[in-house]
N, C-alpha and C positions, 0 to 999 in steps of 0.2 A: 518329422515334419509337422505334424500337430501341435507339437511344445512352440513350435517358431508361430504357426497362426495363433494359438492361444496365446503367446507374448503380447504379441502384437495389437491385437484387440484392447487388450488391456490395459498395455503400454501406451497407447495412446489419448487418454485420458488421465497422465498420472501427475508428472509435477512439472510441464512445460510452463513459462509466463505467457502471458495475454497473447491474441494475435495483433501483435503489430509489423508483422513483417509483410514486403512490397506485395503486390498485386502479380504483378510479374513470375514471383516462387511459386504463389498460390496454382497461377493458371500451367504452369510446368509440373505440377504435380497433379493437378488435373485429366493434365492427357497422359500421362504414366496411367492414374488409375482409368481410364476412356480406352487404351493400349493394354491392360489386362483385362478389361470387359471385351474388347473382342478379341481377343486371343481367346477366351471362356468360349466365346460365340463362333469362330473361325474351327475350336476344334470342335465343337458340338456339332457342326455343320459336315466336318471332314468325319466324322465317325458316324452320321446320320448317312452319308452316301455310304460310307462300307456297308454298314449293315444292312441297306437296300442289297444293295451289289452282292453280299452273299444269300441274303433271301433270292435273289432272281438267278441266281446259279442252282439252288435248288429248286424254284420253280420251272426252268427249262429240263430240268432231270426231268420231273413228274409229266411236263409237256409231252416230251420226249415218249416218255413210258407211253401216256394215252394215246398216242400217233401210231403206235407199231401197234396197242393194240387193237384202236378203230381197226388198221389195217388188215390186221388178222380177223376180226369180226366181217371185216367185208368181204375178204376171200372165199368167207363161209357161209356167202348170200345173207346177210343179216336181216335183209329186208323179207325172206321167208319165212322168218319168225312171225310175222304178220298174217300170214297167210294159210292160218289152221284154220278146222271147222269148228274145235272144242271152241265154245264158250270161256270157259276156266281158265283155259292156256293159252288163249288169247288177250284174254284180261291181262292174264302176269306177265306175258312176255312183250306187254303193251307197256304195262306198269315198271318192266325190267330197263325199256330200252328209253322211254322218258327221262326216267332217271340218269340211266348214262349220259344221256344227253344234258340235261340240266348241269351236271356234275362237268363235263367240259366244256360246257361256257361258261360258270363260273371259274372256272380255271382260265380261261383266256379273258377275262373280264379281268380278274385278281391279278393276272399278271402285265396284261396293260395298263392298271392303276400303279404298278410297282415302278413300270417305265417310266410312267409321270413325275412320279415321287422323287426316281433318280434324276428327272432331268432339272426338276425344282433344284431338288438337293444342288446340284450343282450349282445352277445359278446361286444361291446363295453363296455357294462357297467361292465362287469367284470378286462376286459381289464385298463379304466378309475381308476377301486379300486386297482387294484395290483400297480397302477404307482402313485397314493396317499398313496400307502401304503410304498414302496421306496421313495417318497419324503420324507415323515414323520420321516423316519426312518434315513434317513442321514442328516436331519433338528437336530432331536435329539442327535447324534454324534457331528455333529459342534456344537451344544449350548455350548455341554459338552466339549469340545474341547477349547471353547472361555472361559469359565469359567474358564479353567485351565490359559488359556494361561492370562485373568484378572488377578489371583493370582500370577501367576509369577510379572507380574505388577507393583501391589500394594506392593511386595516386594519388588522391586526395589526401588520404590519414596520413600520408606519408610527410606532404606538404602542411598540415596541419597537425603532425606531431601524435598520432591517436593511436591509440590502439585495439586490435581485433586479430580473432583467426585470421581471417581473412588474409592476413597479409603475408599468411603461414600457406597460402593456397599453393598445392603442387610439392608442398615440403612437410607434410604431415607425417609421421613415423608410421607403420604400419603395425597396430595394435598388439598384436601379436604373430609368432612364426606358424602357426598351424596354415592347414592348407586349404586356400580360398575354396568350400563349397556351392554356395549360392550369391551372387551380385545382384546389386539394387536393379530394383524393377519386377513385370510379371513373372512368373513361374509356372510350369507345367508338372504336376503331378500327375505322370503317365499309370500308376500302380491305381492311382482313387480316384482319377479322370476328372479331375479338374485343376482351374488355373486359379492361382493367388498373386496378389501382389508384397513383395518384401522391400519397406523403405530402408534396408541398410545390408550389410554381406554378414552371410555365416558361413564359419569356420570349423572345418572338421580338424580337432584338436587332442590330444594327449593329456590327461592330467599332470598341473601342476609346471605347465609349460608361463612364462611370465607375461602377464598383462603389462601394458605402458599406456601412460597418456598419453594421447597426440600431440596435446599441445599446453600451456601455461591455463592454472583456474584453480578454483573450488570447487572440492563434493559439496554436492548441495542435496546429495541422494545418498542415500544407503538403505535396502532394507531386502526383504524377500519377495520376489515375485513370482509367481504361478508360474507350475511349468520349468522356472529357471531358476529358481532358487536366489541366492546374493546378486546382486547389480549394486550400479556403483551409474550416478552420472555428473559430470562434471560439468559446469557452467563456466563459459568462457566469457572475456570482452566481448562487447558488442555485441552481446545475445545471442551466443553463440552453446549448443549445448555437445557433448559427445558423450555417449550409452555405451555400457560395459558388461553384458547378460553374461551367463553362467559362469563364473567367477568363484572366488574365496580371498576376498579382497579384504583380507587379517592386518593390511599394515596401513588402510586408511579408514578415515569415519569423515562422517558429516561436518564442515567445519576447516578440515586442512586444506592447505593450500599445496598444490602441486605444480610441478615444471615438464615441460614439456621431455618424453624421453621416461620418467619417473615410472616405476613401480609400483604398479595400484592394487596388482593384487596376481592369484594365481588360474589359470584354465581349472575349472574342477573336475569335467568329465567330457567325453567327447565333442562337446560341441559349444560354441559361443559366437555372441552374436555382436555386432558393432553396431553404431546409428550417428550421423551427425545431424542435427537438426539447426534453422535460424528461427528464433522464435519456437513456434511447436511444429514448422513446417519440414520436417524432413527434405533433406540435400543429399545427392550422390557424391558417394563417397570416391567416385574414381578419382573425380579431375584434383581431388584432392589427399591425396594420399602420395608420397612421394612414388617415383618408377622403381621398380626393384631392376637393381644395376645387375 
């Protein structure tokens, strides 16, 4: 999981063109990354009420405890501990029982700030699911919205004879056969307790399993990258790019031209990463990748 954050960091500074893509992509990848900032916050918030929640399980133990044994101290007249003539032993059983005293109201003090905390806690966390739940929901709207606004698109170039991925939308081959482990969007790493965001799918893979291009273009990339060793990415019409991480991509260089289907290279070691980008803006790969029948 750290080879795929440390790609990514890095990778996205490497050999995208300018930004000239819509406004529209821009702002859909904005609430992706808004939707993993509180996903980060949603669960900070949901593992900040546990750990109240088990601190106040064991500060009701200790309640408990002092409760029975106030009780037993009073059984045993404790108030006659007061009531010597020694000096001495009036002093310490003065100085014994202040202290017990201090010692359970701080303890009921601590645990009613604990109740607080919890009840805080919560509100945030309800608070945190209603504004993941408005993200999500105008996340969904603009997909639907870009989907149309793709279709008008494609009928356009179509009418005027152009060409792009684009018009490969929903028919894109699916890189390779290993098996999908992580989809575009945030992520939860429950082991290291935090969330990331992944602009493309990794694939837990076999060595030596075949890479393909999605679609028709030029390598316009080859080289080593941190973490993932050989990539490969290829530049489509219409500014269209597709990422090819952990690879051994022996049968292309920088420079060839490729068909969609084609053989770009092999899986090296367990894991590889895909990315479709327009411009330098990273696109979900779902709506674009054909359905496996």
């Amino acid at each position: 999981m750290n080879k795929l954050i440390g790609f990514l960091l890095l990778f996205s500074t490497t050999v995208f063109a300018a930004d000239k893509s819509s406004n529209f992509e821009k702002k859909i990848n904005a609430i992706y990354d808004k939707k993993a900032q509180i996903d980060l916050e949603l669960n900070q918030a949901d593992e900040n009420v546990k750990q109240i929640e088990s601190r106040l399980r064991e500060k009701r133990k200790v309640l408990l405890q002092r409760a029975q044994a106030l009780n037993y101290i009073k059984n045993y007249k404790w108030g006659n501990m007061l009531a010597v003539s020694n000096p001495i032993q009036f002093e310490r059983n003065f100085k014994i029982l202040s202290r017990l005293n201090q010692y359970d109201l701080n303890l009921f003090k601590d645990y009613k700030a604990s109740l607080r905390n919890l009840a805080q806690g919560r509100q945030d966390l309800v608070a945190y699911q209603k504004e993941l739940q408005a993200i999500i929901e105008d996340l969904q709207k603009r997909e639907v919205a870009q989907h149309e606004k793709d279709l008008q698109r494609q009928q356009q170039m179509i009418l005027e004879n152009k060409k792009s991925l684009l018009l490969f939308k929903g028919q894109l081959p699916r890189p390779t056969e290993g098996q999908l482990r992580l989809r575009y969007g945030s992520q939860r790493d429950d082991q290291n307790q935090y969330s990331f965001m992944i602009h493309g799918l990794l694939f837990t893979t076999t060595a030596e399993q075949n890479v393909r291009a999605v679609g028709p273009g030029e390598v316009i990339f080859r080289d080593q990258i941190k973490y993932w060793g050989e990539t490969l990415i290829i530049k489509h019409d219409d500014d269209y790019y597709s990422v090819y991480a952990g690879i051994t991509p022996h049968l292309k260089t920088v420079g060839d031209q490729v068909q969609m289907n084609d053989v770009i290279g092999l899986t090296k070691n367990n894991e590889f990463y895909f990315e479709l980008r327009h411009f330098e803006n990273p696109i979900n790969p779902k709506n674009w990748l054909a359905k496996d029948k």
